[in-house]
N, C-alpha and C positions, 0 to 999 in steps of 0.2 A: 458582788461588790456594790452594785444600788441598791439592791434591798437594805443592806446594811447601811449606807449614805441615806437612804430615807428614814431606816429606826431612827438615828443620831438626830434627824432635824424635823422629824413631825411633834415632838412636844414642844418645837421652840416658840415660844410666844414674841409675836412681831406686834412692837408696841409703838401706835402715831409720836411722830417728833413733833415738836407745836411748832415747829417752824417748817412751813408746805412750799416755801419759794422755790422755783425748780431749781436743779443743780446738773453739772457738766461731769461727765468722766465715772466710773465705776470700774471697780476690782475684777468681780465675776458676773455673768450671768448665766442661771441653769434654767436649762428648756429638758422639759420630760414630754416622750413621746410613748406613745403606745401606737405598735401596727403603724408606724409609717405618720402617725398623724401628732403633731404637736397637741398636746393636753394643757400645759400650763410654762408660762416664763414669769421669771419675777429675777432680780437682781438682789444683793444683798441688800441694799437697804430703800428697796423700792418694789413697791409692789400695782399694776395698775395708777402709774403715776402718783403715789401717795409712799411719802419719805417716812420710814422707821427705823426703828433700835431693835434688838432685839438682846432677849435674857433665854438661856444664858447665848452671849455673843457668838454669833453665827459664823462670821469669819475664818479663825480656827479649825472648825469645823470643816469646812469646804477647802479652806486651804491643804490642809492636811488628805485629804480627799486629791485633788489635786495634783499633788507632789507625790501621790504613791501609785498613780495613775500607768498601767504596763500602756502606752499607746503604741501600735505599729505603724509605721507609713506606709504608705500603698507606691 
């Protein structure tokens, strides 16, 4: 189910918004780990502190992802 979550969103191109003023609150953020160890986090439209867009819209994507998610509680 990630490997397929990552085909979907490695050609998305995340493109600077001209406007870099920080902003409050976000939808999701995905943290990828390998063996235990965090590799990369970035939010939808932030990355390293730097605000973008993206084509096509990422959103959808991850939402859909999201909502099909089997999660079990412990």
């Amino acid at each position: 189910m990630i490997k397929d979550f990552l085909k979907q969103i490695k050609d998305i191109k995340f493109i600077p918004e001209e406007n870099q003023e920080k902003r409050e609150g976000w939808r999701y953020s995905i943290t990828l780990f390998q063996d235990d160890e965090q590799t990369f986090q970035f939010g939808l439209t932030e990355v390293n502190d730097h605000y973008y867009y993206t084509e096509p819209d990422i959103h959808p994507i991850v939402d859909d992802f999201y909502k099909n998610l089997d999660v079990q509680e412990e």
